[in-house]
ZAMARGU-4260 file (C-alpha; in steps of 0.2 Angstrom, whole numbers, plus 5000, padded with zeros to 4 digits):
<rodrens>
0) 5000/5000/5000 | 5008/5016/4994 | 5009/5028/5009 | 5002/5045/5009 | 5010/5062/5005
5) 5006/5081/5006 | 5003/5077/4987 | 4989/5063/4990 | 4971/5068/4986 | 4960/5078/4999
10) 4948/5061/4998 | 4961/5051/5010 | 4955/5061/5025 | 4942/5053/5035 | 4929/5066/5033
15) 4929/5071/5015 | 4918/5060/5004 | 4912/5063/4985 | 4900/5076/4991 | 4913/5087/4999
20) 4929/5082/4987 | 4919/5089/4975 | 4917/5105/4985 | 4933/5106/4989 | 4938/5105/4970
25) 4927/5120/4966 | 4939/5130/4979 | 4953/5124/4969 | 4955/5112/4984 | 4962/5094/4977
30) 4976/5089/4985 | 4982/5089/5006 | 4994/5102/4999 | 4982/5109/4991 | 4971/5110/5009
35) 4986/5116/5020 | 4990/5131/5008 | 4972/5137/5008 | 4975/5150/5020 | 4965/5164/5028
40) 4961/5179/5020 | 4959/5186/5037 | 4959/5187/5056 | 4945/5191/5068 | 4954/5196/5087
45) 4939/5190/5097 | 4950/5195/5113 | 4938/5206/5124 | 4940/5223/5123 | 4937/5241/5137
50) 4922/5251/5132 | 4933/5267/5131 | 4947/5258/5120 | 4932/5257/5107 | 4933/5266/5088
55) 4919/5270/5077 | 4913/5255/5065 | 4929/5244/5071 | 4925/5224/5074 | 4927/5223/5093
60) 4921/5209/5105 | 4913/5215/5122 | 4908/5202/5135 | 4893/5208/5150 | 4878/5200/5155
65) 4862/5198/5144 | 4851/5215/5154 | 4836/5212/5144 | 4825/5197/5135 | 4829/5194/5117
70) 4816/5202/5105 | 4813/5196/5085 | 4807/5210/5075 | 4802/5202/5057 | 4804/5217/5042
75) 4805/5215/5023 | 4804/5199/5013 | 4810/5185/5024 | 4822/5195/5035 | 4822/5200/5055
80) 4831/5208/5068 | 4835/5200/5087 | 4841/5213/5098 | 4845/5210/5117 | 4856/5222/5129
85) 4871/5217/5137 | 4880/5228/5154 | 4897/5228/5151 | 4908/5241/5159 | 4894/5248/5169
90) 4884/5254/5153 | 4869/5244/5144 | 4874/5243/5125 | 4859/5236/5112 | 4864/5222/5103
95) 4856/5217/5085 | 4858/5202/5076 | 4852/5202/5056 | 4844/5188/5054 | 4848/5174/5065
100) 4833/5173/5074 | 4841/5153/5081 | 4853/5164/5091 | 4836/5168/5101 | 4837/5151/5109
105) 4856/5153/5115 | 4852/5168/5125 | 4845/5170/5141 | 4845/5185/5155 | 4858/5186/5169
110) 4867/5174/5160 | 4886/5181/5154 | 4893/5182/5135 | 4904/5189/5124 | 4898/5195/5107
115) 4909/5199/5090 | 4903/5212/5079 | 4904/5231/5074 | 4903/5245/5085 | 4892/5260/5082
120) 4901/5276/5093 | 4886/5287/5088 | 4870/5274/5094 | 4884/5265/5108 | 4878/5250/5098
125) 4883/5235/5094 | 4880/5224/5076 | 4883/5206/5082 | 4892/5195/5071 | 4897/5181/5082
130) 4889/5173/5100 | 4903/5168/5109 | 4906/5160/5125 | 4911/5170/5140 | 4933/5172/5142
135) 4940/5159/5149 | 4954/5171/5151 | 4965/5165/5137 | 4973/5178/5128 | 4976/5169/5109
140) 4959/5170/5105 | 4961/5174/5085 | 4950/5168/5073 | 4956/5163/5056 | 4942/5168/5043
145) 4944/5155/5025 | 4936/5162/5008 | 4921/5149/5009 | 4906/5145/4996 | 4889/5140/4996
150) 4893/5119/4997 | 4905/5121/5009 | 4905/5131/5025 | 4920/5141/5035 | 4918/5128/5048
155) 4922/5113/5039 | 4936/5120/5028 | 4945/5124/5048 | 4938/5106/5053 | 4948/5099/5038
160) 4962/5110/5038 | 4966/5105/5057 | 4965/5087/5053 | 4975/5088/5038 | 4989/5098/5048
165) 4988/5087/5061 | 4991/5070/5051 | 5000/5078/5040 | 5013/5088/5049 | 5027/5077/5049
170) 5026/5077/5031 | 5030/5095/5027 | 5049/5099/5022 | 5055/5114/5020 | 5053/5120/5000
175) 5063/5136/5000 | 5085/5131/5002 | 5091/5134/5021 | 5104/5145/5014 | 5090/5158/5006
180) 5080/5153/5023 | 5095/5160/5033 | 5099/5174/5021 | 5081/5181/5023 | 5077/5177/5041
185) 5064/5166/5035 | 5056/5153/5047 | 5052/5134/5043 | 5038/5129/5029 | 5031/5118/5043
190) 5028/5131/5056 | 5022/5144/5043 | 5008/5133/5036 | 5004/5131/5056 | 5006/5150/5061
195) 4995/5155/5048 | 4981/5143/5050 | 4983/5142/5068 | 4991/5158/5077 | 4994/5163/5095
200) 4994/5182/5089 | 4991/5193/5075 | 5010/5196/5076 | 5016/5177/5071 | 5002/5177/5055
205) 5013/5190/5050 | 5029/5184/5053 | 5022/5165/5044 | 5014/5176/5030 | 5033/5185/5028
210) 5039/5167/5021 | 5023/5160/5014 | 5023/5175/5002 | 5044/5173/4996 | 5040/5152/4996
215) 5025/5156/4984 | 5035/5170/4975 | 5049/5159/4971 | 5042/5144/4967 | 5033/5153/4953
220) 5049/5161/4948 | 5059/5142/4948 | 5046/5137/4936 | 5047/5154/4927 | 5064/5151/4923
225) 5066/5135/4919 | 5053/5139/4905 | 5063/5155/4900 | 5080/5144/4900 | 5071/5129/4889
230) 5064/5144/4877 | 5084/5151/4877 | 5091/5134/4874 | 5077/5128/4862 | 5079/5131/4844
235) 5066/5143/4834 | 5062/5149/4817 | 5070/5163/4809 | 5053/5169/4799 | 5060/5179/4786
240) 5045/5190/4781 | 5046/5201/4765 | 5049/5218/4771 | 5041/5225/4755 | 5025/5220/4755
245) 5023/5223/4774 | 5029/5243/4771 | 5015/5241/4757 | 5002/5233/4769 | 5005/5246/4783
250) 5003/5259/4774 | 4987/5255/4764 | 4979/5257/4783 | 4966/5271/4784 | 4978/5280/4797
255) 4997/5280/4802 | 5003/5269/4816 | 5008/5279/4835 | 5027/5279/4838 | 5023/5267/4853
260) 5013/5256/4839 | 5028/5258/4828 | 5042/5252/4843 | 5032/5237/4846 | 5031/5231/4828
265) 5049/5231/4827 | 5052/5224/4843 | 5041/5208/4839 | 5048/5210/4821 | 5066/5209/4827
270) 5058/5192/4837 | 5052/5184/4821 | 5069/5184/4810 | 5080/5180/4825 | 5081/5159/4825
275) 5078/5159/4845 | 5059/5154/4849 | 5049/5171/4854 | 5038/5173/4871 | 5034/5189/4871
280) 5021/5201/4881 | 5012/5214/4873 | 5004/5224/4885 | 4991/5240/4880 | 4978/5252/4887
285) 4960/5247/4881 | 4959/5255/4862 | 4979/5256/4863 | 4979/5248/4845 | 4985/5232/4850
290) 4975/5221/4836 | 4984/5232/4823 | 4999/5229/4829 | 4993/5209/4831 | 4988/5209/4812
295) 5003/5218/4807 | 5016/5202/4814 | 5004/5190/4807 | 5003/5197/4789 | 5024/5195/4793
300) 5024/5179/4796 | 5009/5173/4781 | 5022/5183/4770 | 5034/5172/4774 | 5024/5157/4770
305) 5018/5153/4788 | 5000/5151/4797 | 4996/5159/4811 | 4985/5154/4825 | 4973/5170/4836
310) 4966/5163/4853 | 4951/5172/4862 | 4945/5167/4878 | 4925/5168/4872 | 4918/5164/4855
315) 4910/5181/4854 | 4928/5189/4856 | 4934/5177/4843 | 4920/5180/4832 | 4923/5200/4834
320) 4943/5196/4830 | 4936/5187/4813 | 4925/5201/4809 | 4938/5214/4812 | 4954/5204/4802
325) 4942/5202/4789 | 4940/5221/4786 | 4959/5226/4790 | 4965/5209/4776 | 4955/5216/4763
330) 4963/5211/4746 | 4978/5207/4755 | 4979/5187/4751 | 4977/5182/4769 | 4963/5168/4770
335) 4953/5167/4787 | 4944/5154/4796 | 4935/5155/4812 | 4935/5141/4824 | 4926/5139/4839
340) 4914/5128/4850 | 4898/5134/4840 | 4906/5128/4824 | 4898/5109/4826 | 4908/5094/4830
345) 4905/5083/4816 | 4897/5098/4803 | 4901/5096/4786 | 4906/5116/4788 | 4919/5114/4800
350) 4927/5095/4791 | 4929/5110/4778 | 4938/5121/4789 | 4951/5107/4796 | 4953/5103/4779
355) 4958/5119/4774 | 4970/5122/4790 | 4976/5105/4789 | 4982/5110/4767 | 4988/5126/4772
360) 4976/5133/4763 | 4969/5144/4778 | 4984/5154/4784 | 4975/5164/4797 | 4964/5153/4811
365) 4956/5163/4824 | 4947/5152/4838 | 4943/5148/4857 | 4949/5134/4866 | 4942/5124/4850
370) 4959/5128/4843 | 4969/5116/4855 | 4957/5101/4853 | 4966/5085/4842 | 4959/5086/4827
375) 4965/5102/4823 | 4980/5102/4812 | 4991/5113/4803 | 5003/5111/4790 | 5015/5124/4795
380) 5010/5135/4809 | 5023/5149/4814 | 5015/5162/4826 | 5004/5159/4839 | 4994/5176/4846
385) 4984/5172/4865 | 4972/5187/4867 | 4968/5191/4885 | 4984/5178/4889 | 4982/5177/4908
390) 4963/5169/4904 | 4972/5153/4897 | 4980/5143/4908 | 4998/5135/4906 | 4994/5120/4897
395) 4982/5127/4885 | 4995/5140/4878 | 5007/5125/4877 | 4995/5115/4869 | 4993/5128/4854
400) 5012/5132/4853 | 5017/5113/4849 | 5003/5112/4835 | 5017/5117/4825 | 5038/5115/4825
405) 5049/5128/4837 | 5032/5142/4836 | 5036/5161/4839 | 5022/5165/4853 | 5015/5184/4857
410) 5003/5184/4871 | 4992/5199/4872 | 4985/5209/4888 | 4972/5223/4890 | 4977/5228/4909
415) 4990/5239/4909 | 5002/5236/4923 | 5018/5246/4928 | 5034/5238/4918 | 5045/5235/4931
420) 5027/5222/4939 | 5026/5216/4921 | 5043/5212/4917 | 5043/5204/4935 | 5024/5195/4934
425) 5028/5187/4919 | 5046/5184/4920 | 5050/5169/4906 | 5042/5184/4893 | 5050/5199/4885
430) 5038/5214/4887 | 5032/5226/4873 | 5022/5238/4881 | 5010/5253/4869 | 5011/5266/4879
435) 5001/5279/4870 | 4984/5282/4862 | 4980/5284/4843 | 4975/5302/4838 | 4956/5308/4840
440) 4950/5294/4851 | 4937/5303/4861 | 4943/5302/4881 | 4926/5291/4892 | 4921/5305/4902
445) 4920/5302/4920 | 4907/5306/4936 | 4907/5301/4951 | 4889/5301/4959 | 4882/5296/4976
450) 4868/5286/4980 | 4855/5298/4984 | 4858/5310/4967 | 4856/5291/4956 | 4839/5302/4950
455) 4848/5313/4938 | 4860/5300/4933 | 4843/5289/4927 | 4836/5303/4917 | 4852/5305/4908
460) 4853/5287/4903 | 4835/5289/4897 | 4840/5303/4886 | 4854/5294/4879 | 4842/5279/4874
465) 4831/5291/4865 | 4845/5294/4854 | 4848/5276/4850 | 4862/5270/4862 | 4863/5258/4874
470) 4871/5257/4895 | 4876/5244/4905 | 4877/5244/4924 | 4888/5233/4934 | 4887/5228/4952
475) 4901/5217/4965 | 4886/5204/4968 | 4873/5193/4959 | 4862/5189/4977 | 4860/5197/4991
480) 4873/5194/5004 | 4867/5199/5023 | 4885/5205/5029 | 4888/5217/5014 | 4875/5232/5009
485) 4880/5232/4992 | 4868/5235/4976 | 4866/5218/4970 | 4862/5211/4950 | 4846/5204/4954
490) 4840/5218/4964 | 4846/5232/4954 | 4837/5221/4939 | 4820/5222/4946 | 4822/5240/4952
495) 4829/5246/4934 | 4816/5235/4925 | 4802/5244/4936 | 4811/5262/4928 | 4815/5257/4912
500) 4801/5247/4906 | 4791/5244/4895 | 4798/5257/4883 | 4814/5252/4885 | 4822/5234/4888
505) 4834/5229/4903 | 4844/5213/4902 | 4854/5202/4915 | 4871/5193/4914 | 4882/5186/4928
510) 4894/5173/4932 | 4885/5160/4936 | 4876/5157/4917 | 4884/5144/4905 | 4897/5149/4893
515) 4884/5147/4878 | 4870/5160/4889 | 4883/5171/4892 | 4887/5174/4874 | 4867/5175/4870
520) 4864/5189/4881 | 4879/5196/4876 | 4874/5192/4855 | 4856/5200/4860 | 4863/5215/4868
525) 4874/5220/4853 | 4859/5216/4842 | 4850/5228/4853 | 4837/5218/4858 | 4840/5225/4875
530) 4846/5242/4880 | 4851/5243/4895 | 4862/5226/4902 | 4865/5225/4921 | 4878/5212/4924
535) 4891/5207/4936 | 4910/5209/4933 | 4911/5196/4918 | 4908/5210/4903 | 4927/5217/4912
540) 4938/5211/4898 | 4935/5212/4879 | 4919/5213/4870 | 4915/5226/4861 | 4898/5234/4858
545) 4899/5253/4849 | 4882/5257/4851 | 4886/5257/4871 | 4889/5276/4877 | 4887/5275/4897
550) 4896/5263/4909 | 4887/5261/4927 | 4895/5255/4941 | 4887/5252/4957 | 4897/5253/4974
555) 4912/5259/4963 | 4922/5259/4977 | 4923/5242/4981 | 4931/5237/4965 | 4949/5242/4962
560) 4957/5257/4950 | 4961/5244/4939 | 4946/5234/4939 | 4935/5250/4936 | 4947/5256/4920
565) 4945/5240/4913 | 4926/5241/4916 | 4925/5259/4909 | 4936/5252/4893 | 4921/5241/4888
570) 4914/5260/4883 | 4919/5271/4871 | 4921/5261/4855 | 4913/5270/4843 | 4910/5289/4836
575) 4900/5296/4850 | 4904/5302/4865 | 4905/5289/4880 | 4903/5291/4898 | 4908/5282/4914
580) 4897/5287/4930 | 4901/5278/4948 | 4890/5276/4958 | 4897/5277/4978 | 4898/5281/4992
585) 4915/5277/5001 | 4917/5276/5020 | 4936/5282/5019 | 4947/5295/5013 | 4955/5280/5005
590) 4939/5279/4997 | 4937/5300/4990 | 4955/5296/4984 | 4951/5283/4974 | 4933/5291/4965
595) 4944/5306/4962 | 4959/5299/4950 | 4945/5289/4941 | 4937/5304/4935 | 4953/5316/4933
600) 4964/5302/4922 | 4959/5289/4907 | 4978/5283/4908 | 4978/5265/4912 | 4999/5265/4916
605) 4995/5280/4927 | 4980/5274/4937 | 4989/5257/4939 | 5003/5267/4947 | 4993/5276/4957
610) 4981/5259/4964 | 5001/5256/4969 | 5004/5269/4978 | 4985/5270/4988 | 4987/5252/4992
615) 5004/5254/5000 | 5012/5239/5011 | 4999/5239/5026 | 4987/5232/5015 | 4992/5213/5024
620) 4980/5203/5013 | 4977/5214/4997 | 4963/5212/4985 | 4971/5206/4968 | 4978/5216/4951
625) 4968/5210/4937 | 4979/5205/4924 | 4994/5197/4935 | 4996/5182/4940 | 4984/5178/4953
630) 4994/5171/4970 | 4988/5163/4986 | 4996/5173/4998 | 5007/5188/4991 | 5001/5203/4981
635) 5014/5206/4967 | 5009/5223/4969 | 5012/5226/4987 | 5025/5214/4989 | 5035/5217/4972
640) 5050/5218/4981 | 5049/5200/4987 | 5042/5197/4969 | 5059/5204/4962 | 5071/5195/4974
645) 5062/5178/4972 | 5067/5180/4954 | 5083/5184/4956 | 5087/5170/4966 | 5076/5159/4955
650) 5086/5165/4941 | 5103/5161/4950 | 5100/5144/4955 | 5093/5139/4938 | 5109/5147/4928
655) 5120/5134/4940 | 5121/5120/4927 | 5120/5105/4941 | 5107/5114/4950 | 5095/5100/4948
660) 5106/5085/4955 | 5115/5097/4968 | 5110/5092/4986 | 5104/5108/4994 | 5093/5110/4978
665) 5085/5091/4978 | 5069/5093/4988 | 5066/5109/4978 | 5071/5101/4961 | 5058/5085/4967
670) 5045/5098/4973 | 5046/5108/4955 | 5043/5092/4945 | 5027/5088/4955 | 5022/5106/4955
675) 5024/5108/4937 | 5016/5092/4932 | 5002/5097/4944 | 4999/5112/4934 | 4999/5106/4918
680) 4986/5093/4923 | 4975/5105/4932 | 4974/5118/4920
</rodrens>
């Protein structure tokens, strides 16, 4: 019987059947590793605190004895209210729970409690999050909090993680060499995992979260480059396009090409012709150019007697890419086909089409994930462009790349992220970054409204239907949630169906629809059927829909700078002028701060230097930079500087020729292997 390891499947603990396996899995949750790395995303100090330490709207616990009888009050569809008071420090302070009306049961006067929640200085109130016993007087009373979902609650993810640790524990090794441990005063993989599920203080989370963030850094790095070193040692093809008739292509284009446009085409030019295979980043505000500068290689490369390949996350962005190319090829030779899930399995249309690709007579495929399936082939593929590249996982950009022999590969982003977190974040790529906009393009004018003006906003939008355009309104949530007051997609549906309707129509898209639905509502909308679309954050990256001339975002200030340009970016595609209005009301200066440098810039380099600098390095579990690489712990942006040191070490270790069978490098050379074989399988 083989004997289990950190890398065996979540299923060999006792308590985890198909049910909750399956569960798990939607948390990214396979493995015991898996399990032990999920960490919290925050701590709750349920220690008990002095009524006159207390600020305004912090969490705080207070423990008293129950002073009055608990009361239910019922209000609103299915909701309700318990409220009791509790005398603590000689003063009676109301206590409400939001619907939790069991909580009734658990409560009775004279008896003693302690209960977690947020403090109102102005009502000397208290919102009750959490019942808890009386103090026994111990001091480590910290409370991990997990990201949990609807099949699987917080209590059973800190159930499994301390039965996983605890059989598991002897198990761990240490991942990160003991001379980088010592070099950085980093503590041991086994008590990290243990001090950040299971810590005595707030100041030992920090201290495990120190390492766990360099650990997760560097791994990613070791596997960074050891791709970058196969890419250098690997032979590519030196494509040599015909200059001429790409001078003669660019300038039949109905305008001239930025400086920055005209930089990055020679940089990914240069790539082409040199006989090293190309991985290279290009990187471009939203209507940055970057799909002129995408046809402009691939004409190169079709001149040199090559196909090339486009990937897009969604079969409405490919299908837009199709349309597009179509207009911009024009008389120019270049022969399109169009690939994606819609196109039929076994149709006699699409055994056409993979005949075509398969004789070379199709030099330019655009598709989705169709494109990686077996049966497509090519007879001589030579570039491979990835739209929106940080939507396809590892193996799926690999998968395309070996469709042909030693393929040049240009991934494409539309987040704009400051160079020196680029070149970092995506450290086996060179980076090509378009750093200006083309001539006339009308800036998305920006407004920042609060909650109780929404009336004048409404009537605007109504005005801009009657002259033919279209809005879409996004929202952080698609349900209700009881501990956030946010505007949610259902709600704000209903309410904007009641305002908008009959005369004009109002549409819904959110996460939680198929793939197939999603690109219906999305097909409907650009047909019109519908003017106004409220949806959650899924419209964020790509499609475009000129007739649309106002962006809504609700509760603006809980999304990030980053997140909101790339939401106000879905506007502004056509002639008229676009405008973005947020809707907020933020609770901070933080907050002002952030409202403010949305409507004063439409930079996307500038704002995400500026979401930088606001977020700053207290910021202890950060919310994440769309566009980067997503990590469990560390936030490349507030932790760049371990991001930038992880590579260097990562980079040094790889360059050592004998690093892999070197002892102080085995574990981590064994670890690497799994870990890279576990991505590839998991992507």
């Amino acid at each position: 019987m083989t004997e289990n390891t950190i890398f065996s499947p979540i299923s060999v603990l006792s308590d985890v059947g198909l049910q909750r396996a399956k569960a798990l899995n939607e948390l990214g949750i396979y493995t015991i590793e898996d399990l032990l790395l999920y960490f919290p995303f925050r701590y709750e100090d349920l220690r008990p605190q002095n009524m006159a330490d207390l600020v305004d709207q912090q969490k705080v616990t207070l423990e008293g004895t129950v002073a009055s009888e608990p009361v239910i009050a019922r209000y609103g569809r299915k909701k309700n209210r318990l409220n009791f008071r509790l005398l603590t420090d000689q003063e009676s302070v109301m206590v409400t729970f939001f619907n939790q009306p069991w909580i009734k049961k658990q409560v009775t006067i004279d008896e003693r409690f302690a209960v977690y929640g947020k403090w109102d200085a102005r009502r000397r109130s208290l919102t009750g999050m959490k019942l808890l016993p009386f103090s026994s007087g111990d001091s480590s009373e910290i409370d991990a909090v997990y990201p949990a979902s609807q099949h699987i609650r917080q209590n059973t993810i800190k159930k499994l993680v301390t039965q996983a640790f605890e059989q598991f524990q002897d198990k761990i090794a240490n991942i990160i060499p003991e001379t980088l441990i010592e070099k950085y005063r980093l503590i041991d993989r086994k008590t990290t995992i243990h001090d950040l599920h299971f810590p005595d203080d707030l100041k030992s989370a920090k201290i495990a979260r120190r390492t766990a963030t360099f650990e997760e850094f560097f791994v990613f790095q070791m596997e960074l480059q050891v791709l970058k070193k196969r890419d250098q040692t690997e032979n590519g093809t030196a494509i040599e396009y015909n200059i001429d008739e790409l001078k003669k292509f660019i300038a039949s284009l109905p305008y001239e090409l930025t400086d920055a446009q005209k930089r990055v085409v020679n940089e990914i030019c240069y790539d082409l012709k040199r006989p090293i295979r190309m991985n290279r980043l290009l990187q471009g505000d939203v209507g940055s150019g970057k799909t002129i500068v995408a046809a402009i290689v691939m004409f190169a490369a079709i001149t040199a007697g090559y196909q090339t390949a486009l990937m897009a996350p969604t079969e409405i962005l490919a299908e837009q890419h199709a349309n597009n190319l179509t207009k911009i090829f024009e008389g120019m030779g270049v022969n399109i086909g169009l690939l994606t899930g819609a196109s039929g399995s076994k149709s006699k249309q699409r055994r056409a089409l993979l005949a075509g690709i398969e004789q070379g007579d199709i030099n330019l495929v655009i598709g989705t994930h169709a494109l990686i399936q077996d049966d497509v082939k090519f007879k001589k593929l030579g570039l491979v462009i990835i739209d929106e590249q940080h939507r396809f996982g590892v193996k799926q950009r690999e998968t395309l790349r070996k469709k042909g022999a030693d393929v040049d590969v240009l991934a494409m982003t539309a987040t704009p992220i400051p160079r020196t977190l680029a070149i970092t974040a995506y450290g086996e790529m060179d980076v090509s970054t378009i750093d200006q906009m083309p001539n006339g393009r009308k800036p998305v004018l920006t407004s920042w409204v609060k909650n109780s003006n929404v009336r004048g906003m409404l009537d605007f939008v109504k005005k801009q239907f009657k002259a033919g355009h279209q809005a879409f309104v996004v929202t952080p949530l698609i349900e209700e949630s009881e501990s956030l007051d946010l505007k949610n997609a259902m709600a704000l549906y209903d309410q904007l169906q009641t305002e908008f309707e009959p005369t004009y129509k109002v549409g819904l898209l959110h996460g939680r629809m198929k793939p197939n639905e999603k690109d219906e509502i999305m097909r409907q909308f650009k047909d019109n059927e519908f003017q106004l679309l409220v949806s959650t954050t899924v419209i964020e990256v790509g499609v475009d829909v000129p007739n649309v001339t106002v962006m809504i975002i609700y509760d603006a200030d809980r999304f990030g700078l980053a997140q909101l340009h790339q939401l106000r970016g879905r506007v502004g595609r056509g002639q008229d002028q676009a405008y973005c209005i947020l809707v907020a009301d933020p609770k901070n200066e933080t907050g002002i701060k952030r409202m403010k440098i949305m409507t004063q810039s439409n930079d996307g380099f500038k704002i995400s230097q500026a979401d930088l600098q606001l977020r700053g390095s207290g910021d202890v579990f950060g919310s994440k930079q769309s566009g980067v690489p997503e990590f469990r712990v560390g936030d490349p942006v507030v932790d760049i500087g371990a991001l930038q040191t992880a590579q260097l070490e990562a980079s040094k270790i790889v360059n050592e020729e004998d690093w892999r069978t070197d002892n102080q490098f085995r574990q981590l050379s064994d670890y690497l292997t799994i870990v890279m074989q576990k991505n590839a399988n998991f992507d």
